[in-house]
C-alpha positions in Angstrom: 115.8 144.2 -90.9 112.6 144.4 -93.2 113.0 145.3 -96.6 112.1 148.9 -97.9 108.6 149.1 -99.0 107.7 148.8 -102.2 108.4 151.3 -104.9 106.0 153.1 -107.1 106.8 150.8 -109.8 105.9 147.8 -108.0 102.5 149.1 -107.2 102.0 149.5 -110.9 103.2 145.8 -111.2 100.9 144.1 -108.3 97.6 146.2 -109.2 98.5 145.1 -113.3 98.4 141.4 -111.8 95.4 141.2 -110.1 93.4 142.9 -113.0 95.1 140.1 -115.3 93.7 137.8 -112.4 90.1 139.4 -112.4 89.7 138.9 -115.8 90.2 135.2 -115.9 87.1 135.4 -115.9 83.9 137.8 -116.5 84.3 141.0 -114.2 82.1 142.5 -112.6 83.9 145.2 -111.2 86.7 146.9 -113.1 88.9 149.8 -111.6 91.6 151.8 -113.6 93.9 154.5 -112.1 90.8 154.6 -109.5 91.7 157.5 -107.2 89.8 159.7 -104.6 91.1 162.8 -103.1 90.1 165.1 -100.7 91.8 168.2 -101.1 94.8 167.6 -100.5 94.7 164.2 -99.1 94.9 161.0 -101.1 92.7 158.3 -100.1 92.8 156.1 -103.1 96.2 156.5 -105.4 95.7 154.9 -108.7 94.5 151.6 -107.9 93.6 148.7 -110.4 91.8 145.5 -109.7 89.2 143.2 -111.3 86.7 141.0 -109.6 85.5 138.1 -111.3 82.1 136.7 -111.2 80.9 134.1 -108.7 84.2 135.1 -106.3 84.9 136.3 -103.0 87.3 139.5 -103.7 89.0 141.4 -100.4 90.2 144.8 -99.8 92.5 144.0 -96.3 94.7 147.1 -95.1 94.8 149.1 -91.6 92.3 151.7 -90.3 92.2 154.4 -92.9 94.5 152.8 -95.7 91.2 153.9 -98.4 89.2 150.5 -98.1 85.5 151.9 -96.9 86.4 155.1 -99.8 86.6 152.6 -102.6 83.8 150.6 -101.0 81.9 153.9 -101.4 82.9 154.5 -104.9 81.8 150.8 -105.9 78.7 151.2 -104.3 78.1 154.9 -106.0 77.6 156.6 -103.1 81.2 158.7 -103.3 82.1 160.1 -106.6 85.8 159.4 -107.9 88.2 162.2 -108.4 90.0 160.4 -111.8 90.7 156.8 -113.3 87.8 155.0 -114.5 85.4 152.1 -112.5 83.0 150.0 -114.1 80.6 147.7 -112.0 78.6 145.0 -114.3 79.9 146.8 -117.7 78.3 150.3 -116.5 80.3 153.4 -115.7 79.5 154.8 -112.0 79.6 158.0 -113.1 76.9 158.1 -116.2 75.2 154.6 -114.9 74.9 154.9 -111.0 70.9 154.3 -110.8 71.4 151.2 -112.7 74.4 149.7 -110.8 72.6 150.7 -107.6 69.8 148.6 -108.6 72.3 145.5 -109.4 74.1 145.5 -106.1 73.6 144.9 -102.4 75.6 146.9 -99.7 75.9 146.3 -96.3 77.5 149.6 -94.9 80.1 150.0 -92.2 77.5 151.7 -90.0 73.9 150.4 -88.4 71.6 152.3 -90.6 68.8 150.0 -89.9 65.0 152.0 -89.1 64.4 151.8 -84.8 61.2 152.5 -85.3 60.5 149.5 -87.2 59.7 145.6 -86.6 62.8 143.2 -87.9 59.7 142.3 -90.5 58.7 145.8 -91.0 62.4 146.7 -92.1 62.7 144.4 -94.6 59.6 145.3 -96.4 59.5 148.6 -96.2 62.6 148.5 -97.5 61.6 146.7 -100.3 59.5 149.6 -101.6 62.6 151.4 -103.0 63.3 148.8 -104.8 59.4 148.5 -106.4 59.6 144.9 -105.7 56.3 143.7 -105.5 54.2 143.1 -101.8 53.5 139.8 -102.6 57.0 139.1 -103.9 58.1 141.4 -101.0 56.3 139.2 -98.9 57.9 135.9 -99.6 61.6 137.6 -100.3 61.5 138.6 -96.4 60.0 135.4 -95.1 62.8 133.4 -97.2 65.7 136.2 -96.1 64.0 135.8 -92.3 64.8 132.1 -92.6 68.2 132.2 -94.0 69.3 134.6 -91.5 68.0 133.0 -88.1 65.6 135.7 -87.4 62.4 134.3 -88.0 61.5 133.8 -84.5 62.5 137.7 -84.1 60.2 138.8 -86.9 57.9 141.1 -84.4 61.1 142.7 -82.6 61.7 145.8 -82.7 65.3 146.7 -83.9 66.8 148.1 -81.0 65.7 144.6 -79.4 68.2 142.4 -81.1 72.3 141.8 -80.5 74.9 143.4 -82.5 75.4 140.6 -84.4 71.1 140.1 -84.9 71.5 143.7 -86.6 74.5 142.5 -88.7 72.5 139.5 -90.3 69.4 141.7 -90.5 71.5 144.3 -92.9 73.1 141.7 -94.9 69.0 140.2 -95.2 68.0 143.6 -96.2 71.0 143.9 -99.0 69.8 140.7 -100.6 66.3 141.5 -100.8 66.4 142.5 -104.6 68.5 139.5 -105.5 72.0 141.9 -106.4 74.5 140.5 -108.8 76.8 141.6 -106.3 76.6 142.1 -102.7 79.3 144.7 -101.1 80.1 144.5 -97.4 82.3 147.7 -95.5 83.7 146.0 -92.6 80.8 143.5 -91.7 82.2 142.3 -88.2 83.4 145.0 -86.8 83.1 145.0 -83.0 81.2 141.7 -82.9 82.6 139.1 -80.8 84.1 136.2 -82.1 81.3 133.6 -82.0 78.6 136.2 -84.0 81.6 136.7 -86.4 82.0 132.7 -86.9 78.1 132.9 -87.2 78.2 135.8 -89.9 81.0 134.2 -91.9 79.1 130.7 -91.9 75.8 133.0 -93.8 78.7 134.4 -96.3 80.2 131.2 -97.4 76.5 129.7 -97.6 75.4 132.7 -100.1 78.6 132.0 -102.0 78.2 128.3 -102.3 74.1 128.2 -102.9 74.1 131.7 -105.1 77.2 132.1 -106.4 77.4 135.6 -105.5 79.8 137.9 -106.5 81.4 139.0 -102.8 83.4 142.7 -102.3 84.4 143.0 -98.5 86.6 145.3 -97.2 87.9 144.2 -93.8 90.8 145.0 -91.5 90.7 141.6 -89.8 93.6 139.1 -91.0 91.3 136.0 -90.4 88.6 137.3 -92.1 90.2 137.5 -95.3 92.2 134.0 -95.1 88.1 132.8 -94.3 86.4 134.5 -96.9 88.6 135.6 -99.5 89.8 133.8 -102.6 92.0 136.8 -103.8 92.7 140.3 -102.0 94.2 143.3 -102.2 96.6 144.9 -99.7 96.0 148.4 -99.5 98.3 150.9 -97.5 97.9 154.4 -97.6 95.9 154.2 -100.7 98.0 152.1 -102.8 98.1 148.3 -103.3 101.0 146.8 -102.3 100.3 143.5 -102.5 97.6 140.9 -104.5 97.2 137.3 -104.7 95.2 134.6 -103.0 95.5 134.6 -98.8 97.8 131.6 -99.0 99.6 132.5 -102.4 100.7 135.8 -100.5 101.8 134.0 -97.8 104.0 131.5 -99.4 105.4 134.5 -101.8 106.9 136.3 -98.5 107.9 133.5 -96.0 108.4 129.9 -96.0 105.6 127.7 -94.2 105.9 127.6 -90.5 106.7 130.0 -88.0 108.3 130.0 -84.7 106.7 133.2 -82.7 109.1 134.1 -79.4 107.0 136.3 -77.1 108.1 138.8 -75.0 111.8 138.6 -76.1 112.1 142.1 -76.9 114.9 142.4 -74.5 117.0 139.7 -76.5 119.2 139.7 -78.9 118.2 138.1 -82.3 120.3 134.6 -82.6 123.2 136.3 -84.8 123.1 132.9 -87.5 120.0 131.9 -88.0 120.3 127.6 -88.5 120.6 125.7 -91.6 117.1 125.7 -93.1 115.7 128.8 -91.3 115.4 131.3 -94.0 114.4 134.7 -92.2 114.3 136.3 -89.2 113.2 139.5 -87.5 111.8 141.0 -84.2 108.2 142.8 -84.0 106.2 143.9 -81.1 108.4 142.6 -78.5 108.3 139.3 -80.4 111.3 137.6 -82.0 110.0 135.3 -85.3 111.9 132.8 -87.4 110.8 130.9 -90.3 111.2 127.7 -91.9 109.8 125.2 -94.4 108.8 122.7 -91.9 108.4 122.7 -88.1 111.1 120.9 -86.9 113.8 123.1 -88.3 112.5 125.6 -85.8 113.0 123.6 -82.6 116.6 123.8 -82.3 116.1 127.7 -81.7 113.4 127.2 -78.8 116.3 126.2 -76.7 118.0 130.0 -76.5 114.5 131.3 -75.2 114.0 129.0 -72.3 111.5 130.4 -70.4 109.6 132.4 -72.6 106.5 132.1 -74.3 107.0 130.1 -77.6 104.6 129.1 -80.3 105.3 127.3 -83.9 102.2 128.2 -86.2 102.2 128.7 -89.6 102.9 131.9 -91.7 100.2 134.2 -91.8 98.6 137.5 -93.6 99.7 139.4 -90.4 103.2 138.0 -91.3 102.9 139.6 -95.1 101.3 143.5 -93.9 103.8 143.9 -91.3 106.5 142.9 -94.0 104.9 145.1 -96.7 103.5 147.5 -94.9 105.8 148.4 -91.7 103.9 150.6 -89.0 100.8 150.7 -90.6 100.3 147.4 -89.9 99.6 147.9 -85.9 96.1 149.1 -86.3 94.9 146.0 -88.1 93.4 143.4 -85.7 94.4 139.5 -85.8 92.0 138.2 -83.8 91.2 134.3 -84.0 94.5 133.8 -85.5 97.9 134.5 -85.7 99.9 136.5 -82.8 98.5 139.0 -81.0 
């Protein structure tokens, strides 16, 4: 049996956490009571969280849990409907020219001009930024470089890959050197190899600019990859906050034995000595442990089966935390599928 989800209380506990966490350091984006509404749907119920300077922060929840909404709000381009948000010590709602001018977003969507060169894209988009043509210049020959698109400078837009496009918007958010650089979902529906590739750009801006990262993503590998701490959202509300591994550890012991398609079978009724938790998901029977070989024993009653030991995993914590909300969030590259 899972447990029930977490109370209202709770919420108020995790979201109070990760704010303490945030401001460990200096914060560059600070959201109190942050909530969005539309009529009389919630998207975003009351949510706190910090991000600290120079880190990778991660909003990870399902299809439609309010990620992308606060995304919008960060970035200004959504008003909130109450709370407070603050990015780089300015209020979005007197300050939004000025924060728009300190960030870099990279939207959900391909918004990226077909009419225009890869070049041509970069530099006109420069202009609304009043960066300079000779500074324009050498921003987009630099960004070209960094990216892997020199060699694609000439081509036209609707020439390149999905995952050409992809680099191309994260080039263009970079262009007047942000403070922050906010991503909505930045590998969606790129295969695995571009979304390797993508990742690889993202850890080299972190490690050469010490950027400030916000990335909302509903890919369970993406945030172990990329995040150092993240939020859980369901249904607009946090329900869990931590680092990828610290969650992890919080909810299960290290190693898990995934039994696929058991859902036939009866659970073992006594689990052995050492194997702390147990439960069936998905036509999947899991059991957990502090260390492999005190998950051996069990493979024995599934003979026949499809067995794999592996170790706990985000996927792991949402289904726990998060019940059915959990089956629209995608686990590719790792974890059970």
């Amino acid at each position: 049996m899972l447990p029930d989800r977490p109370c209202s209380s709770n919420h108020s506990a995790l979201a109070a956490a990760t704010a303490r966490d945030g401001e460990a350091r200096e914060p560059v984006v600070e959201a109190n009571g942050l909530t969005k509404t539309y009529g009389e749907r919630t998207a975003v119920d009351r949510i706190d969280f910090a991000v600290a300077r120079g880190e990778a922060f991660g909003l990870l929840g399902p299809n439609g849990a309010g990620k992308s909404t606060t995304m919008r709000m960060v970035a200004c381009r959504a008003p909130l409907t109450s709370g407070s948000l603050r990015v780089e010590g300015f209020d979005v709602r007197r300050d939004a020219r000025r924060i728009r001018s300190l960030i870099g977003v990279v939207p959900q969507e391909n918004n990226l001009d077909p009419d225009l060169s890869v070049r041509q894209n970069l530099l006109s988009y420069a202009r609304y930024y009043r960066i300079p043509r000779p500074r324009a210049a050498v921003r987009t020959d630099e960004l070209l470089g960094f990216i892997g698109l020199s060699a694609r400078s000439a081509a036209r837009v609707e020439e390149l890959s999905g995952g050409m496009k992809r680099r191309l918007m994260i080039a263009r958010a970079l262009l007047h050197e942000p403070r922050l650089l906010v991503l909505d979902e930045p590998t969606t529906g790129l295969d695995p190899q571009v979304r390797q590739e993508i990742w690889q750009r993202l850890e080299e801006l972190r490690r050469e600019l010490r950027l400030t990262i916000l990335i909302s993503t509903h890919y369970m590998d993406e945030a172990e990859r990329l995040c150092d701490r993240l939020l859980i959202i369901d249904r607009g509300r946090i329900v869990a906050s931590g680092s990828p591994r610290r969650l992890v550890l919080e909810h299960f012991p290290a190693y898990a034995l995934e039994v696929r398609d058991a859902a036939e079978l009866p659970l073992l009724a006594s689990a052995p000595p050492g194997v702390s938790r147990s439960l069936a998901r998905s036509g999947a029977h899991l059991y957990f442990a502090p260390a492999p070989e005190l998950l051996t024993p069990i493979m024995k009653n599934y003979e026949g089966r499809r067995m794999l030991i592996r170790p706990a995993n985000l996927e792991d914590v949402f289904l726990e935390i998060a019940g059915d909300a959990g089956e629209d969030v995608e686990t590719v590259g790792g974890g059970s599928t």
